[in-house]
Structures are given as structure tokens and as C-alpha cells.
N, C-alpha and C positions, 0 to 999 in steps of 0.2 A: 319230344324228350331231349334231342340234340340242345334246340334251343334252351331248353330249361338251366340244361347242365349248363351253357355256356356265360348265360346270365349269373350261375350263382359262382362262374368263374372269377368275377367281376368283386364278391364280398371279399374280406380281411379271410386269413385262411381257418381260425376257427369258429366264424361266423358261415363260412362253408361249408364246413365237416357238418355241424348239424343243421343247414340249409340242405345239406345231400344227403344226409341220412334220411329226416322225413321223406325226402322225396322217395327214399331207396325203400323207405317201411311203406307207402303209398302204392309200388312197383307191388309187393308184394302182397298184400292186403286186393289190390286187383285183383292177381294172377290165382288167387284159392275160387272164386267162382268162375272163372274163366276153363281152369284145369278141369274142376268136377264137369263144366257142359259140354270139355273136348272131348275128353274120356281117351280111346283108342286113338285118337287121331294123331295126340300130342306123343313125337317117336322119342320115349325117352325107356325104352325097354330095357336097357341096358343099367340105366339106374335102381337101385334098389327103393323100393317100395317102401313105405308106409302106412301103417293101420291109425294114425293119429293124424287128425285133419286140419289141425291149426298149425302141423309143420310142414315146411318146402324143403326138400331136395335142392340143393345147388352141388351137388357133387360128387364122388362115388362115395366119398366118408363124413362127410359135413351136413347139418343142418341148420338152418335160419329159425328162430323161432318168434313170430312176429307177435307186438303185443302185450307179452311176456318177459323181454329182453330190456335193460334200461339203457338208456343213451349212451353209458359210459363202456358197459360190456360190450354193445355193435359197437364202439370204434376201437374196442382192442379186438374182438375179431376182424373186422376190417384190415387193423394194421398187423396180424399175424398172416407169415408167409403161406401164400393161398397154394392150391393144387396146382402141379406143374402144367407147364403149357403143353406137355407129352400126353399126361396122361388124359386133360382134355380132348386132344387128337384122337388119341384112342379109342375115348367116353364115342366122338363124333363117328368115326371108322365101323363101331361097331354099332351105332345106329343106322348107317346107310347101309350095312350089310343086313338088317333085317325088313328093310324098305322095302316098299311092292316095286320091282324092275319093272312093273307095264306102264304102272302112272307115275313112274320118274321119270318115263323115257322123256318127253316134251321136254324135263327140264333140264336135262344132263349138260346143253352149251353152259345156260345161266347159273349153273353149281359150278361150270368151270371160270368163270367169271367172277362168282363169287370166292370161290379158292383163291383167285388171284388176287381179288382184293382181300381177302382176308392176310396174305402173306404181306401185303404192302402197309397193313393195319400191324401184324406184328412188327415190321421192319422200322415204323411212326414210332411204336412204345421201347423199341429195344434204345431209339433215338433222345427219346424222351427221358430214359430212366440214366441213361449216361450225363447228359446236359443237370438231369437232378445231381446225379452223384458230384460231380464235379464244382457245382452251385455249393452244395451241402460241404466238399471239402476246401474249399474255398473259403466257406464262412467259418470253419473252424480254424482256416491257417489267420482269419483277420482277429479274430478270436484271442490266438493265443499272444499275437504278435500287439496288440491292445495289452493286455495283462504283463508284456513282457516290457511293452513301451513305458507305463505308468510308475513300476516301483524305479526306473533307473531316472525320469521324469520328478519324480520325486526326491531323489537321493540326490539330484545336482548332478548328475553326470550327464552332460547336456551333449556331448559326443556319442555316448553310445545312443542317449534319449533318441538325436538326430539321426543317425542310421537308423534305428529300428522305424522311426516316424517313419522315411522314408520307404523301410520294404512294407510299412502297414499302407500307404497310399498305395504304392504300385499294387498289394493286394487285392485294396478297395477299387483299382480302377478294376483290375479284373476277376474280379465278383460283380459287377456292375454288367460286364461283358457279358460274362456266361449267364446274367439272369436273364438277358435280350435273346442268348441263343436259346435258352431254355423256356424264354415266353415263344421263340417262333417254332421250337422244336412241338409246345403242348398246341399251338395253332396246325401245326400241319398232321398231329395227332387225331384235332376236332377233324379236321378235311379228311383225313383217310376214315373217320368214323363214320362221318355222313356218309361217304361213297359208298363204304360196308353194308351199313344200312340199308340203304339203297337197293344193292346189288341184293342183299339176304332178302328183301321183300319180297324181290319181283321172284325168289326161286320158291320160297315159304310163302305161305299165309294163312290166316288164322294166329292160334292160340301159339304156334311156335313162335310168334312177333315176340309175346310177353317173354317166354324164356329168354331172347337173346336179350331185352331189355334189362332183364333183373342180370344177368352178367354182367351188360357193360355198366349198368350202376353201381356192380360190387366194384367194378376196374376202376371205374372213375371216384368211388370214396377214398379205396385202396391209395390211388393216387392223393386224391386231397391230403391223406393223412401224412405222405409223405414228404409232401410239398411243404406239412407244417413243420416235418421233423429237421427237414435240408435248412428251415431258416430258425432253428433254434424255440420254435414252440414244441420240447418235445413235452409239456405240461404245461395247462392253462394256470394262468394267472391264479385261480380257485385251488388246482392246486397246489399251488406256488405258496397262496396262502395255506393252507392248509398243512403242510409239510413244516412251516413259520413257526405256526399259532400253537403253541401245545403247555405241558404243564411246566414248563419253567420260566414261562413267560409271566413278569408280574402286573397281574392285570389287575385294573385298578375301576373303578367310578368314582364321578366327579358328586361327590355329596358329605354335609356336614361341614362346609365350610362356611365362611363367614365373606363378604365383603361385594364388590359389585360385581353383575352377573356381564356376558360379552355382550348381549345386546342387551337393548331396554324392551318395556313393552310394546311401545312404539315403533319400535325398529321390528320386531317380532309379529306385528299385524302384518307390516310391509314384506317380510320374509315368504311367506305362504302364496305371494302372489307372483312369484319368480317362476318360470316357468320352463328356462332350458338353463343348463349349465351356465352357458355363458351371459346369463341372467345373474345366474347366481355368483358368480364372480365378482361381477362389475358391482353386486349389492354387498358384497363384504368387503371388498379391498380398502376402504374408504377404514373401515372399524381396524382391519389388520394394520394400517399404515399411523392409524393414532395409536396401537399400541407400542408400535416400533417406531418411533422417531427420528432416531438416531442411525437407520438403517434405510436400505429403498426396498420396498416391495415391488415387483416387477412384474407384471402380466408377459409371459410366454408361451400362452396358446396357440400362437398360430409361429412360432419359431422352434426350430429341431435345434439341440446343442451339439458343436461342432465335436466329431469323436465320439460322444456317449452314448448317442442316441437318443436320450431324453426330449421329452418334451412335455414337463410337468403344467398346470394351469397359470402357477404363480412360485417364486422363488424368494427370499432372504437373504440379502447381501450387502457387502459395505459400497462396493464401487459394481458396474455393471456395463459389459459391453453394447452400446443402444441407449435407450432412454425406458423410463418409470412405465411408459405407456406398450412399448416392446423391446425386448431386450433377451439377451443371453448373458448368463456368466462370462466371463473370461476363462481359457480351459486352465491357466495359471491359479486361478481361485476357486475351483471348482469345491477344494475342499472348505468353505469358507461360506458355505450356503445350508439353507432351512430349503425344503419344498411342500408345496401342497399340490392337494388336489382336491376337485370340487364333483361333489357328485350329487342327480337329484335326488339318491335313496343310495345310503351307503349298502355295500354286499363286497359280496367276499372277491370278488373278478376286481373290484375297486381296492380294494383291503391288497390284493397283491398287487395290484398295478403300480402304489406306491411305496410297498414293499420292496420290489424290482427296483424303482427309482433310487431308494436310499442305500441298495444291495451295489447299485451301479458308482455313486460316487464316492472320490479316493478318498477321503479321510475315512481312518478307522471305526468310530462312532458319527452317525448322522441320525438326523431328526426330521421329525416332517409331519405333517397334520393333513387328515383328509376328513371333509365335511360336509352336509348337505341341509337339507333346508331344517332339520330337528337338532342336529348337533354337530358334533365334534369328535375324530380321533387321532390321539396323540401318538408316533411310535418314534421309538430308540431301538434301534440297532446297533451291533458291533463287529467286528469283524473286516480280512480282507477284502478292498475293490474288486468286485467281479465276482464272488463267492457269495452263496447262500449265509448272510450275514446272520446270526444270533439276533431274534426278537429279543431284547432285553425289558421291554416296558410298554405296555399301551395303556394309556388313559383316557376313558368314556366322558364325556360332559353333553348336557344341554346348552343351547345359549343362552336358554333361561336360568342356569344353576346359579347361584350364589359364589362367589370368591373365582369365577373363571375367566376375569382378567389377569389376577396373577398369578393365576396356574400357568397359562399360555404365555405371557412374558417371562415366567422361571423358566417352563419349562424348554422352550425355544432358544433362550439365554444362557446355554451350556454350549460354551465354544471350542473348537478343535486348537492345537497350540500355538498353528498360524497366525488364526483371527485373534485369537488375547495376544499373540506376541503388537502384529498390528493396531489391534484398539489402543491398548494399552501406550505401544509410542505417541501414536493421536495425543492421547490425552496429558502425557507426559509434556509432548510439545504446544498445548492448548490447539493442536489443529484439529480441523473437520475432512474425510478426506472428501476427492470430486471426481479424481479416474485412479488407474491404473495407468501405469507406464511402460514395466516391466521386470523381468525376472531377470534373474545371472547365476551364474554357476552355485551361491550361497544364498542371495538375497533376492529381496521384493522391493519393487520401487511404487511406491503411490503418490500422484499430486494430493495437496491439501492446501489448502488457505487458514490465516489463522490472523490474528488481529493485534498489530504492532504501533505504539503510538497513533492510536485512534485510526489509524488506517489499515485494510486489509491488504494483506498481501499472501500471496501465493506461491508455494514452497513443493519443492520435494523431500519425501521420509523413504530411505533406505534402512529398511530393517533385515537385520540377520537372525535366524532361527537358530538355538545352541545344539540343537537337537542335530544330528547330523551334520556339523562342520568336521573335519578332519584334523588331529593330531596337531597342535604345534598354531592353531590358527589364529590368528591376532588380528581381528576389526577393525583395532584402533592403529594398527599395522598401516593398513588402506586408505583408511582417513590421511594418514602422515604424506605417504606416497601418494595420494591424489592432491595433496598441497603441494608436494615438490612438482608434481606436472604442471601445474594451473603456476608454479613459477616461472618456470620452463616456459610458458605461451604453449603450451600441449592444450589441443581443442578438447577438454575434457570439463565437465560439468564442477565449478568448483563447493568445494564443502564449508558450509557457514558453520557447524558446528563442530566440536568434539565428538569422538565415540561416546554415548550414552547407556549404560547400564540398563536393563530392565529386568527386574526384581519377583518374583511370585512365591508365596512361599517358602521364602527364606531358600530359594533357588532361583540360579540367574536362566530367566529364560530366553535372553538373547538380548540385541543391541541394535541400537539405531542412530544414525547421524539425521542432518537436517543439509541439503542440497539449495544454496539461496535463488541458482535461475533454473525455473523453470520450462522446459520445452514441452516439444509437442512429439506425442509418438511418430513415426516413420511407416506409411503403409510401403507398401512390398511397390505399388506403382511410383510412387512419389520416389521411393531410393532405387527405382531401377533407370527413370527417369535422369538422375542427380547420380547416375555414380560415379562418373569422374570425380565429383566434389566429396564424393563418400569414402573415394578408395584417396584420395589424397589426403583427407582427416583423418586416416589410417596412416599413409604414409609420414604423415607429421609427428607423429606417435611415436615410428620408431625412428626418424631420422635423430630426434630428442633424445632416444635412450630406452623409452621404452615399449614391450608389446603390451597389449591389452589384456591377451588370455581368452576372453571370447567375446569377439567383437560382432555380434548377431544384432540381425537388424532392432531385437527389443534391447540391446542395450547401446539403442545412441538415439538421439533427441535431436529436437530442430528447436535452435535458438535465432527465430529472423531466420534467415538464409542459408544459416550456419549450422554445420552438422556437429554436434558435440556428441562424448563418451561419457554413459556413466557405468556404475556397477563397474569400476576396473580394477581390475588384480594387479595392475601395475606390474609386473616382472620384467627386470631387467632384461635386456635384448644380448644377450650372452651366443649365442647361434643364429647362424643364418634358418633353420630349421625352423626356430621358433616364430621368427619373420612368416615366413612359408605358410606354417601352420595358421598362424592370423588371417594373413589372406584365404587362403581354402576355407575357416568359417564363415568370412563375408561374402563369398563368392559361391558358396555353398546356399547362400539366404537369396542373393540375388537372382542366380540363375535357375535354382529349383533343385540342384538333381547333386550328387554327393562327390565332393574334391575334384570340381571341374577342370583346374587348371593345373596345366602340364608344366613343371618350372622346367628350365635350362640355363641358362650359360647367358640368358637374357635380363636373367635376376640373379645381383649379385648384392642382396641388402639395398633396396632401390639405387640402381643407379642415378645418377643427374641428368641423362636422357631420359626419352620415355618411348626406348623401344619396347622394353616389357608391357608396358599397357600397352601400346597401340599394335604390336605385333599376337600378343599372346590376349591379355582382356577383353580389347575391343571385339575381334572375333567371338566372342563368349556371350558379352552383353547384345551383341547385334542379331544374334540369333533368340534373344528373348526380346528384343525393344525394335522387332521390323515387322 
């Protein structure tokens, strides 16, 4: 039995709860012909009786009702607070007290042996259920510190964003911690069980075996179900859906339309012969990638997205961290994605699984489709990141139906205000884009290429969103002062175009320049590696006149050898303060950990020595780059 439990320790945790329940209704379904041929033997005098033969006794007040009972009622009895561990003591006391004294006497060392073990089996769970609580409030401090990181991540405040990032990793490391102390605390759990076992046979035998059995299987579902609630399954996905799916959802089928259907016949013999999921992937991506052209479709099955958790089949986007073949979003663009999912028989455990997924990313309404080898379903959501989002729309189709190519290009082709502020520059500038670059306090930066006098060339587009700038704010502001830098010789990325309007019904939804040199992002090795060179194209900045405002390692690029600035605010260097502040965000990116460096009487607006770096920096980087 030991083994069994420890095995189905092994599955996802609600692939466990009813891998353990069978086994616990198995337990019990024994134990009714086992009782009837013990009769007398089994000492449970103390319990009260029954005239009804298909129920079991587990308690002075409780009964199990096997057979009878459906899967979903055993796991809320399971996970309701069971009978105190007192009054079991007691249940136990007053069954040795009506015990024959002449044939216990033999066994009275091996009862005290078992006592003992039994105290070191509770002292295992008392271990056990702290190590949970602590996992479980753990995951709710990463929880909320997620939720808290996202809307100031999104609003541009990239200082608070940065702190909070920060207490969410120190969380994440330990939550990571305490699931190791809590995988060793449920190991030496198992070990004190075996022992128990052990010890309880050599003192019992017979039909009292199954009793103890069907206890430690209620202990050990008990536990499953808790294990599910500590890591945030306190509802399956089924009901995840369910809770969704209701009557204000407008639910739709895909029929009476006109025009071509998503697959052909052809493609639809070959369908039926897909055999696992990732059969079935690799057979549609090829149809999803013709309908999206102008987009990448991206296989992410075997990739987790950084922060979300996600890890959808396939995803919808303009640029993508990786390649076509694997890849993630960028967490900058997260809002800026479609997802799917593939499944061989859709059902409702799949229906919320990507229900969950659309519920998880930050834009307000997301979309996504989940499919399998007969059709298709379409959903729209709305609502807060992180919240039980509003179903607003599911659409049923075949592959076979009529008009369900342009269902799926419409219906997928409803963008959040990012992606139309970005497409739209694209096209505004005739470019295609090719990466990401980076974000800043207002804007987005995307490389693109686009085609100039018969020849390609290759640009950056910084676009700003209207939506959320602050009071007073002027685009074309930035444009100006990034020209007066770039006259200056300030290592800053220079702007080949104007601020550019962009237009959406008859409301300006934000603006965009065109950047003529292109570089290369900055990984975190490469600029810890080069920071001398990094922190002095900082210093060149303000020795000129100006601070940057936030000079993070995503807003500077590598031109050749050369570290250039974009996304810059430009503001005048009016305080020493402001200086300060510059450095602590770059030093902040470089060394990991929040306003590393300590200023004094060594920085006085860079001096023309270089005691401040080699007394105060140096020590900072050498502790990450040894």
C-alpha cells in the first residue's frame, strides 16, 4: 500500500486526488467482507454500530458510503476538517481498555514500540503540515506581488515595476525553498509511515491491518487535497470552466456561411490520422501560419513563459523571443498575443485550461482558440490580468464548415491598443517588423526593415501609446532633444525622422519616430562583461548636459562595439541627485539586487578621476563578474 501511495505521489496533484481516491474506494470495498468474517475479533467496540451493510464506520460521527458516493462529494469529504487527533486517542484508549489483558500480555513491549512510533508518525505530519502552510503562504505572497508588479509594469513606472520585480523573485526563490523542505518534510512522513506500519503489524494481525489502512488512506487523500489547495488548484480546470461558461456568454456555431472551409478534403483524410497532440500541432500550424502571414506563429510546447506561467501549444505574435520553431513572447509584449491549444478530444478540463491561459495575460480582452482533430473553439474574454475574466464569446466551427477561414482571420484580428498602435506604425513607415528591442518608461522599441531605393534596410520604430502618458507630455519633445544629443556627440541612438501621428478613428492613438541605426539588444552577460564601456556612455551623457531618466539595460543597444541610448527622456542634469539616480538604475540592472551603490564625497557629478568607479563600482561588478 506504502508503495502504491508513493507511486501515485509521483502524478500532477489532481491526477493524484483521483488516482487516491480509487485506490481509497478499493481500501474500502475490501474491508466489508474482511469485517463480516472477523466479526468479534476486529476491537472496535467502542464505535458505534450499524444495521446497514454497504456503510463503514471511520469514526465516532462519520460514515464513508462506498459506491454510492461520487468522486466530487469523496474529495469535499476528504478535504473537510476530519475528527481530532484527541478524540481518536480516546476512540484507541477505550478500545485497549476492553481488550482481553491475558492475550495482550505477549504484546504489551511491541504496543509500546508502536506508541512510540506512532508519536514520531504524528511529530512527521505536524512537520509536514507546516512546511504545506508555509508553501501555500508563500504562493499567495508571489501571488499577489504578480498582480501588484503588472498594473505599475504597465502604467510606465518602471521604478516601482523594478522593486516589486524584485521582492517577486526574492519570493519566488523562496517558495522554490520551502517546496524542497516540504518535498523532504512529505519523504520523512512516508519513512515514519512505513516504520508505523511496521511496528502496528508485528502488534496486530488480521482484519485490524485493513482498519489502519483505510485511515492512513483517508490521511493521505486528506493530504493530497491539501497539497492541491497550497499550490493554487483550489478548483479543477472543469470547474474553472464551468463557473466561465454560463448564460451571458454568447455562444455561437459556425454555420450558414458562405466561402472556404479551414481545411480541404484532403487535408481532412490526413487529419484523422494524427495520433497525439503533438501530432496534431505539427498538422495545423502549417494552415494557421497561411492564414496569418503577416504574423509568426510559434510552437511553445516544450517552453514555460517567463513570470506567467503559461505554457500554451502555439501562440500569435508580431516579433518573438527565440525562433518560429521555439520560442516565447517577450514579457513586454505579452499583451500582444493570440493563444491556442490542441487537444485530441476537446472537453471541458481543456475548455479551462485555456480559459486560465487568456484569464493569465495582461491585456484587458484576449482571444485564443483550442482545437482538435473535428474542429475548433473560439474564445474572447475580458477583464483584469489575474481575475476570473468575463467569457464574452465562444465560437463552435468544423474544419469542414464553409466561410471558417474568415471567421478565424476576423476573429483573431481584434488587436489590443499596443498591437494596432505598433502595426499601424509598421505600415505607416512601410516596415515589416523582425525583433524587439525594448521598452522605456512610455514607449516600445521594435527593429524592422523596410525597403528604400531598391535597397533594404533596417530601422528602428519607437512608438508611444496616448493611452497612459502623463500630463503635459510632448513626443515630439524627445525627438528635438534626442537631436540636440546626437549634436552634442552624446552616444545616443540618432532619430531619422519626425514625431509621427497616428490616427484611429478620428482619435490620435499615439506616435512614432523612425531610429536610422540599428543595434543589437544588450544581454545582462555581455553588459556585465563591457561595463566599464557602459557606465562611461552613461557618463558621456551627463558630462554633455544630459541624464537619461532610465538608463536600463533594455534601453541601450550595441552599435559595433559601441554602446548607444535609446528611448531617452533627455532631462536636463540640473542636480547632482539626478546623476545618482541614473547610475543606481544601471547598476541596479547590472548587479541584480536594488540601489547597490553607496555615493559619497567620491561622486561629485563624475569627477575627472576615476576614484568613484574603481573605489566604489569596481567592488560591485567584481562581486558579480568573479
Amino acid at each position: 500500500m506504502a508503495h502504491a501511495a508513493a507511486a501515485v505521489h509521483k502524478k500532477k496533484p489532481h491526477t493524484r486526488l483521483l488516482a487516491l481516491l480509487a485506490l481509497f474506494w478499493a481500501c474500502l470495498q475490501t474491508a466489508q467482507p474482511v469485517r463480516a468474517l472477523a466479526g468479534p475479533i476486529v476491537r472496535c467496540s467502542s464505535r458505534p454500530s450499524s444495521s446497514t451493510s454497504s456503510s463503514i464506520s471511520t469514526g465516532p460521527h462519520r460514515q464513508l458510503r462506498p459506491l454510492r458516493v461520487s468522486p466530487r462529494r469523496a474529495l469535499q469529504e476528504a478535504s473537510e476538517p476530519s475528527e481530532s487527533e484527541d478524540d481518536e486517542e480516546k476512540e484507541q484508549a477505550a478500545s485497549t481498555q476492553t481488550a482481553d489483558p491475558v492475550e495482550d500480555a505477549p504484546k504489551d513491549e511491541q504496543l509500546q514500540k508502536t506508541a512510540l512510533e506512532n508519536e514520531d508518525l504524528a511529530a512527521a505530519r505536524r512537520a509536514r503540515d507546516r512546511a504545506e502552510a508555509t508553501v501555500a503562504r508563500l504562493d499567495r505572497v508571489v501571488a499577489a506581488l504578480w498582480e501588484q508588479w503588472l498594473p505599475e509594469f504597465q502604467s510606465g513606472n518602471n521604478k516601482k515595476a523594478d522593486e516589486v520585480k524584485t521582492q517577486l523573485e526574492d519570493a519566488q526563490t523562496k517558495l522554490e525553498d520551502a517546496k524542497q523542505e516540504l518535498n523532504v518534510a512529505k519523504q520523512e512522513l512516508n519513512d515514519a509511515k512505513q516504520e508505523y506500519e511496521q511496528a502496528k503489524a508485528s502488534a496486530q494481525a488480521g482484519p485490524a491491518q485493513v482498519e489502519s489502512t483505510l485511515a492512513d488512506m483517508a490521511l493521505v487523500v486528506k493530504t493530497a487535497v491539501k497539497e492541491a489547495m497550497a499550490i493554487g488548484l483550489t478548483v479543477s480546470r472543469t470547474v474553472l470552466w464551468n463557473d466561465a461558461y454560463g448564460p451571458d456568454t454568447n455562444d455561437q456555431e459556425l454555420c450558414g456561411r458562405t466561402g472556404e472551409p479551414v481545411l480541404s478534403v484532403k487535408q481532412l483524410s490526413s487529419l484523422t490520422e494524427q495520433r497525439t497532440e503533438q501530432d496534431l500541432v505539427a498538422f495545423i500550424l502549417p494552415t494557421l501560419r497561411s492564414l496569418f502571414p503577416e504574423d509568426q506563429i510559434v510552437d511553445s510546447q516544450n517552453r514555460r513563459w517567463l513570470l506567467s506561467g503559461l505554457s500554451p501549444d502555439l501562440f500569435r505574435c508580431m516579433v518573438c523571443d527565440g525562433n518560429a520553431h521555439s520560442g516565447t513572447p517577450h514579457k513586454e509584449m505579452l499583451d500582444c498575443v493570440s493563444v491556442f491549444e490542441a487537444k485530441l478530444a476537446i472537453r471541458n478540463d481543456g475548455r479551462g485550461q485555456l480559459y486560465e491561459y487568456l484569464c493569465r495575460l495582461p491585456s484587458k480582452h484576449a482571444r485564443g482558440m483550442i482545437f482538435d482533430k473535428s474542429g475548433f473553439e473560439l474564445y474572447h474574454v475580458a477583464g483584469q490580468c489575474g481575475s476570473r475574466k468575463a467569457l464574452l464569446e465562444r465560437i463552435c466551427g468544423a474544419w469542414s464548415a464553409p466561410g471558417g477561414k474568415k471567421l478565424l482571420c476576423d476573429f483573431l484580428s481584434h488587436y489590443s491598443p499596443w498591437e494596432r498602435l505598433l502595426r499601424q506604425s509598421l505600415r505607416q513607415a512601410g516596415a515589416v517588423p523582425i525583433a524587439f528591442l525594448g521598452s522605456g518608461a512610455f514607449g516600445r522599441v521594435l527593429e524592422a526593415k523596410h525597403k528604400r531605393n531598391e535597397q533594404i534596410e533596417r530601422i528602428a520604430i519607437k512608438a508611444v501609446l496616448a493611452v497612459g502618458v502623463p500630463n503635459g507630455f510632448s513626443p515630439g519633445a524627445e525627438v528635438e532633444v534626442m537631436k540636440r544629443a546626437c549634436e552634442k556627440g552624446c552616444p545616443v541612438v540618432a532619430p531619422s525622422s519626425d514625431c509621427i501621428e497616428v490616427v484611429e478613428s478620428n482619435k490620435v492613438l499615439g506616435w512614432f519616430h523612425i531610429l536610422g541605426d540599428v543595434g543589437t539588444p544588450v544581454p545582462v552577460d555581455t553588459a556585465q562583461a563591457k561595463w566599464r564601456d557602459l557606465v562611461e556612455a552613461l557618463r558621456q551623457l551627463h558630462l554633455k548636459g544630459f541624464v537619461h531618466g532610465d538608463p536600463r539595460l533594455a534601453n541601450v543597444v550595441l552599435l559595433g562595439e559601441n554602446f548607444k541610448w535609446i528611448d531617452f527622456l533627455g532631462q536636463p542634469v540640473f542636480t547632482r541627485a539626478s546623476q545618482e539616480t541614473d547610475v543606481q538604475i544601471l547598476m541596479t540592472d547590472l548587479v541584480g539586487q536594488k540601489d547597490p551603490v553607496q555615493f559619497d564625497v567620491q561622486f561629485d557629478g563624475w569627477p575627472t578621476n576615476s576614484a568613484f568607479i574603481d573605489n566604489v563600482l569596481q567592488p560591485l561588478m567584481s562581486s558579480v563578474t568573479s
